[in-house]
NULO-96845 format. One line per field, with one value per residue: residue number from 1; residue in one letter; chain; y, x, z of N, C-alpha, C, O in turn. Coordinates in steps of 0.02 Angstrom, whole numbers. Atoms other than C-alpha are relative to their C-alpha. Layout:
<rs>
rodo [NUM | ...]
volum [a | ...]
bakol [A | ...]
n_v [Y | ...]
n_u [X | ...]
n_w [Z | ...]
ca_v [Y | ...]
ca_u [X | ...]
ca_w [Z | ...]
c_v [Y | ...]
c_u [X | ...]
c_w [Z | ...]
o_v [Y | ...]
o_u [X | ...]
o_w [Z | ...]
</rs>
This chain:
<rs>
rodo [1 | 2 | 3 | 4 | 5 | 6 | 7 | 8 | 9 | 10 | 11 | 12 | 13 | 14 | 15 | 16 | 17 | 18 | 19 | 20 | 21 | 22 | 23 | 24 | 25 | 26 | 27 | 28 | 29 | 30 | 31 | 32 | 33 | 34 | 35 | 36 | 37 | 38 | 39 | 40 | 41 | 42 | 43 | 44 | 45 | 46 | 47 | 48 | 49 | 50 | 51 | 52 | 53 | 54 | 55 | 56 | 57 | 58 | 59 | 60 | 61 | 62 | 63 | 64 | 65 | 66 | 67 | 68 | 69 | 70 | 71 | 72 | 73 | 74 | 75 | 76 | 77 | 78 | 79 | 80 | 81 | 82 | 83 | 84 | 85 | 86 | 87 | 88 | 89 | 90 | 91 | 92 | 93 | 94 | 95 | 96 | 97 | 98 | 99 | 100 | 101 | 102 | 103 | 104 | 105 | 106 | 107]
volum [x | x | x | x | x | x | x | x | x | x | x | x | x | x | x | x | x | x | x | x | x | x | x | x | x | x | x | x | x | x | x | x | x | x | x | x | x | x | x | x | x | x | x | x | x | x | x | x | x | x | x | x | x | x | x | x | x | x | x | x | x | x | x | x | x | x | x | x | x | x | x | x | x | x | x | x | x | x | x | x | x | x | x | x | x | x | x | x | x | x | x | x | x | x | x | x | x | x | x | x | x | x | x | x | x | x | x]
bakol [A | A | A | A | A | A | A | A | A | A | A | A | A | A | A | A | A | A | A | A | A | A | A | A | A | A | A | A | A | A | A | A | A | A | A | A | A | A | A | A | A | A | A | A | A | A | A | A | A | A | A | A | A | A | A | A | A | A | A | A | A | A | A | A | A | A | A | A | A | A | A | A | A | A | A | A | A | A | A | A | A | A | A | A | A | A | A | A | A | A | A | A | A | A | A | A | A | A | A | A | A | A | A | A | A | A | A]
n_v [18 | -1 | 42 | -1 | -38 | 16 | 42 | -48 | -15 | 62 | 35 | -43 | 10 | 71 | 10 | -55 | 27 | 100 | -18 | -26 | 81 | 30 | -56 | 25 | 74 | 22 | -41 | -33 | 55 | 3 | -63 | -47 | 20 | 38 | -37 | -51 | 49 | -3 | 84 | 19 | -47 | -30 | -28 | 8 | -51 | -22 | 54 | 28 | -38 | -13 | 58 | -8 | -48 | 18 | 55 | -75 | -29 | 32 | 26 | -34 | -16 | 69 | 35 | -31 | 27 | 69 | 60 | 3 | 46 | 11 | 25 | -48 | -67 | 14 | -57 | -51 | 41 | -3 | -26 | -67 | -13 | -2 | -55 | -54 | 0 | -10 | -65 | -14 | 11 | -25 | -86 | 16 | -9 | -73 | -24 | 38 | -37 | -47 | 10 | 14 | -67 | -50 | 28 | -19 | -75 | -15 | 52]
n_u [67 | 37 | 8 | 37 | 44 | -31 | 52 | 58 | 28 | -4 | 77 | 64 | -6 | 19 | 59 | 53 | 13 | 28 | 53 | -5 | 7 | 72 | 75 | 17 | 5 | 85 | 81 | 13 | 16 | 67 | 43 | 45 | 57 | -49 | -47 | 56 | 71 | -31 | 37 | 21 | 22 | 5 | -53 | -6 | -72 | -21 | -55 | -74 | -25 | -11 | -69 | -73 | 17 | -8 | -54 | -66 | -6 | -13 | -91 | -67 | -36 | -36 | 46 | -12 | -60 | 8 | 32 | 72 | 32 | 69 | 13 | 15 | -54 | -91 | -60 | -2 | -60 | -1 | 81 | 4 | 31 | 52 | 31 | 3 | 48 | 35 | 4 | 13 | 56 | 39 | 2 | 39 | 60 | 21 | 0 | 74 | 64 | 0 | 1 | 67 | 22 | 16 | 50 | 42 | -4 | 9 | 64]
n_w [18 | 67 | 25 | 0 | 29 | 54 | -40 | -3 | 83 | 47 | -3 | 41 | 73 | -5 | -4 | 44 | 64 | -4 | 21 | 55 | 41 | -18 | -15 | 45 | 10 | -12 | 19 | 92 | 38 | -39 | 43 | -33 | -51 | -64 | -43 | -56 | -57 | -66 | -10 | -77 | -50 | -54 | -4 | -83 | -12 | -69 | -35 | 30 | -38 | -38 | -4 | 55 | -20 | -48 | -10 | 41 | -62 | -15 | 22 | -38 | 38 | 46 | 27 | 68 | 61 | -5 | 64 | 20 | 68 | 8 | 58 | 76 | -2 | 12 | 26 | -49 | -27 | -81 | -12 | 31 | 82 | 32 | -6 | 59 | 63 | -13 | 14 | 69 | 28 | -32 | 5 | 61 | -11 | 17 | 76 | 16 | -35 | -1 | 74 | -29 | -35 | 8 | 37 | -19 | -11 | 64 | 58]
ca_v [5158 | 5162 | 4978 | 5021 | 5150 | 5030 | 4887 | 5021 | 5071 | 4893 | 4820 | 4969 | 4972 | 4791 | 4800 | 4949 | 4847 | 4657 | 4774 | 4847 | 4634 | 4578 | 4721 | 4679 | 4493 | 4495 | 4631 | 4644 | 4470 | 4521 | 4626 | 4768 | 4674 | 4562 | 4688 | 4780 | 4617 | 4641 | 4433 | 4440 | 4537 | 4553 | 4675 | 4691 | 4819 | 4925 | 4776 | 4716 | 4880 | 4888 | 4712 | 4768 | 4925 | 4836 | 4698 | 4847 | 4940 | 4770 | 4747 | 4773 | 4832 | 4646 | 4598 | 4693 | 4588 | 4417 | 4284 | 4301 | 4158 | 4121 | 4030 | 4169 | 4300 | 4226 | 4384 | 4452 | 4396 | 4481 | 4562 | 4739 | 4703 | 4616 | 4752 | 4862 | 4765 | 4744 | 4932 | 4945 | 4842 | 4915 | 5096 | 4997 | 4974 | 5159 | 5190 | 5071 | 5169 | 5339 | 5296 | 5211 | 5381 | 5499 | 5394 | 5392 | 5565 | 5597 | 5474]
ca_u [6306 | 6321 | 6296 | 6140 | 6072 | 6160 | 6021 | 5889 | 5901 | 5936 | 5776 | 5664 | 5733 | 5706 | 5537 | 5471 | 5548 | 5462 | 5303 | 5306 | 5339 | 5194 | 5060 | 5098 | 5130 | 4931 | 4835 | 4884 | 4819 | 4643 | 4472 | 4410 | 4251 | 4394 | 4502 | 4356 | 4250 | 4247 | 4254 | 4238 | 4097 | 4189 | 4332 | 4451 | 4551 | 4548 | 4585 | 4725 | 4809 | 4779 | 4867 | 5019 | 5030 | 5046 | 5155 | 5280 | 5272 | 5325 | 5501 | 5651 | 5809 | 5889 | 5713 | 5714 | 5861 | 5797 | 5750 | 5581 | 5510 | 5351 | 5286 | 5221 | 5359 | 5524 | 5618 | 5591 | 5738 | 5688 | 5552 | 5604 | 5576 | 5423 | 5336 | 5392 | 5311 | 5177 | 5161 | 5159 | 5037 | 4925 | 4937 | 4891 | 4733 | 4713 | 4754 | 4595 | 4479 | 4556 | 4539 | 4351 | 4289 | 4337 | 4251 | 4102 | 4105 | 4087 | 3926]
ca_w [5641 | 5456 | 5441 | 5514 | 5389 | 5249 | 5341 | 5323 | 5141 | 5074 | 5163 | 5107 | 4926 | 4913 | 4977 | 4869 | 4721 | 4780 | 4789 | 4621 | 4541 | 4651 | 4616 | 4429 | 4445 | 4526 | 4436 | 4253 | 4230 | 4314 | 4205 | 4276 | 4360 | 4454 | 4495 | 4609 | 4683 | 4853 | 4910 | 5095 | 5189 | 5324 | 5405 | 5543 | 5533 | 5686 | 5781 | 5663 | 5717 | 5869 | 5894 | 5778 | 5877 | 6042 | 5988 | 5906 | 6080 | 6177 | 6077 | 6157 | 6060 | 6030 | 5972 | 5805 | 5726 | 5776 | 5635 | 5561 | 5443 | 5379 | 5227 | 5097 | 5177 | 5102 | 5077 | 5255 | 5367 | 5547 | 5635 | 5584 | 5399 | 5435 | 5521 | 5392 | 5245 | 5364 | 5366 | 5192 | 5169 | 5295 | 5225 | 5033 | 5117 | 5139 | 4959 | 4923 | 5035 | 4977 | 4790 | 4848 | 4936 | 4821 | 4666 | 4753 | 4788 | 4596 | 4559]
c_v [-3 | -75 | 5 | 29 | -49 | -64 | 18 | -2 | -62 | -36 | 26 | 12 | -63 | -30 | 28 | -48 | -84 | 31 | 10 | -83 | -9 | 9 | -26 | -79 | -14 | 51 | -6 | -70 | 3 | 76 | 32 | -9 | -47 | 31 | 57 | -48 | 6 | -97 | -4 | 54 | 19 | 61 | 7 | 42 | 30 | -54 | -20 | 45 | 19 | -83 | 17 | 38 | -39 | -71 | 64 | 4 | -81 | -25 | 19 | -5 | -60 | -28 | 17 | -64 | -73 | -29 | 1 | -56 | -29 | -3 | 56 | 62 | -41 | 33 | 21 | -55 | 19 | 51 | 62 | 4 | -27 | 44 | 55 | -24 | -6 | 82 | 23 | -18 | 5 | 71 | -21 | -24 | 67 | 19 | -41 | 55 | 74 | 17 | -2 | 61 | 46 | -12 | -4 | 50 | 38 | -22 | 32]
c_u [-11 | -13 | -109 | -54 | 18 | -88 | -74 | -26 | 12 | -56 | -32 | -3 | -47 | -52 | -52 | 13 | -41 | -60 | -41 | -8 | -65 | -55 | -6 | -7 | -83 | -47 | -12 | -49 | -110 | -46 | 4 | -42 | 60 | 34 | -32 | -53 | 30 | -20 | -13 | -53 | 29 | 70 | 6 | 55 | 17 | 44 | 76 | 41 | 32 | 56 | 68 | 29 | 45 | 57 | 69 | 32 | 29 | 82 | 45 | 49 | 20 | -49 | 15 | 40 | -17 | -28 | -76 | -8 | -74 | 3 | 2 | 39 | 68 | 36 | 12 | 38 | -2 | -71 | 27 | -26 | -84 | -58 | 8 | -47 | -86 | -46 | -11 | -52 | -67 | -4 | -14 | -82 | -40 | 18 | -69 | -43 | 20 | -19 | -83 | -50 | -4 | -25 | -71 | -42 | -26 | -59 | -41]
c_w [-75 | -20 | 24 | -48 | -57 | -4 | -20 | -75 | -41 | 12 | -9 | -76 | -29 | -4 | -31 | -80 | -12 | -10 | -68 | -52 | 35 | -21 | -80 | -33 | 3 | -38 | -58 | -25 | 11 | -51 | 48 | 75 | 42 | 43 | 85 | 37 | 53 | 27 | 68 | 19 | 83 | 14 | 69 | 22 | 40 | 37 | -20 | 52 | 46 | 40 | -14 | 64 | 76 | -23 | -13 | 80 | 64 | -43 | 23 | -70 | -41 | -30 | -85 | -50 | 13 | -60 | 11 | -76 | 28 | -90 | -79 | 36 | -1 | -7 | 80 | 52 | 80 | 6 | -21 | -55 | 4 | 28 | -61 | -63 | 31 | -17 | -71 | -28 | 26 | -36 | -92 | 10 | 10 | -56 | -39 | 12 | -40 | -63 | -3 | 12 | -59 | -85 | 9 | 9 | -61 | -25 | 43]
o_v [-11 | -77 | -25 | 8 | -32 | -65 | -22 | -24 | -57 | -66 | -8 | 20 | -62 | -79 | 10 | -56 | -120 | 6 | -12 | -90 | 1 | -32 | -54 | -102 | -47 | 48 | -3 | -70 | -34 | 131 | 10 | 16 | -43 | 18 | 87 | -31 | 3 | -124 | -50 | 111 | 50 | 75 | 5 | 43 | 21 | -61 | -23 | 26 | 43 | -88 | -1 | 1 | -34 | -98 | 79 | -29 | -46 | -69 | 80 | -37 | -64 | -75 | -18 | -88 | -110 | 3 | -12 | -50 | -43 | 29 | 58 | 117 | -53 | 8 | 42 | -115 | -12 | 72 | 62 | 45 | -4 | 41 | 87 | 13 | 11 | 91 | 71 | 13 | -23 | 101 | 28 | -32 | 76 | 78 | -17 | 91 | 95 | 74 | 45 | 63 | 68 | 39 | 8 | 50 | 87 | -4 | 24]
o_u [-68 | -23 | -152 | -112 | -24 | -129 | -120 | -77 | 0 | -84 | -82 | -56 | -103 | -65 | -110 | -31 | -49 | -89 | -98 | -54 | -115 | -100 | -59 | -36 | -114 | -108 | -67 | -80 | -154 | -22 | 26 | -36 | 53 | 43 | -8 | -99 | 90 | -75 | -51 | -32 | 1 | 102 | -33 | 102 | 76 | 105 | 126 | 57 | 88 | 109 | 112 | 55 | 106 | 93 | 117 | 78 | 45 | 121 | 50 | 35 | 19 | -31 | 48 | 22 | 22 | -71 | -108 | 13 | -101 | 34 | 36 | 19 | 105 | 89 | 69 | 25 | 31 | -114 | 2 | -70 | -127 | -110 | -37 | -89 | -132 | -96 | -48 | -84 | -114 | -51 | -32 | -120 | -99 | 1 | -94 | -68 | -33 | -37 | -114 | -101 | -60 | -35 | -104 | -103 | -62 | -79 | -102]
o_w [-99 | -80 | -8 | -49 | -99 | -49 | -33 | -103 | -101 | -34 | -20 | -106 | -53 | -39 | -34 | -122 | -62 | -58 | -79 | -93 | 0 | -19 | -95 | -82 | -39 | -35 | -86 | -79 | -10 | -67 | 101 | 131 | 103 | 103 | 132 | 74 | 64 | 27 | 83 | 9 | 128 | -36 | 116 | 61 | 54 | 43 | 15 | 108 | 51 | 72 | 25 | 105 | 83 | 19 | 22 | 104 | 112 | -26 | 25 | -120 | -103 | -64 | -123 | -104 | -18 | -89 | 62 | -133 | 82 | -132 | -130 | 16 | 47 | -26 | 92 | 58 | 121 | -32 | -77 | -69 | -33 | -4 | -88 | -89 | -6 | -51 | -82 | -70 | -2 | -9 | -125 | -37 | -6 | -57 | -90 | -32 | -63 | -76 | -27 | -23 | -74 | -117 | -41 | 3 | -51 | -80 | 39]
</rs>
């Protein structure tokens, strides 16, 4: 199995360092008042979730390693990785809210 853990830590490296280019590719260029407009009123996050959640729980073993493509995910090569950046970027929405909350908290 070590090609598996080799699998593991090369698509989570990978993805913590594509994060890290992106976050500064999109923010440094943005004020203050940009970096905090909220543009949509709406949200859908439970649901998201609970979709994800239930597609996850529906994969069988040979699913995992099958070919994943999609337009604005060119790095991610099967459904394992893209649940994972999924995941990542579900749990940077709780670093919003947790940042959000405890600013609030202060005024």
């Amino acid at each position: 199995m070590p090609e598996v853990n080799e699998t593991v830590a090369a698509g989570l490296a990978a993805y913590y360092e594509f994060v890290a280019e992106q976050l500064h590719k999109w923010a440094d260029p943005l004020s203050n008042e940009q970096f905090w407009r909220k543009p949509y009123p709406y949200g859908t996050f439970d649901r998201t979730i609970a979709m994800v959640v239930a597609t996850i729980r529906k994969q069988k073993t040979e699913d995992w390693g099958k070919a994943y493509t999609a337009e604005r995910e060119p790095e991610t090569a099967d459904r394992f990785q893209i649940f994972v950046r999924c995941a990542g970027h579900a749990y940077h929405h709780v670093g919003q809210i947790v940042y959000l909350s405890r600013e609030l908290a202060r005024t």
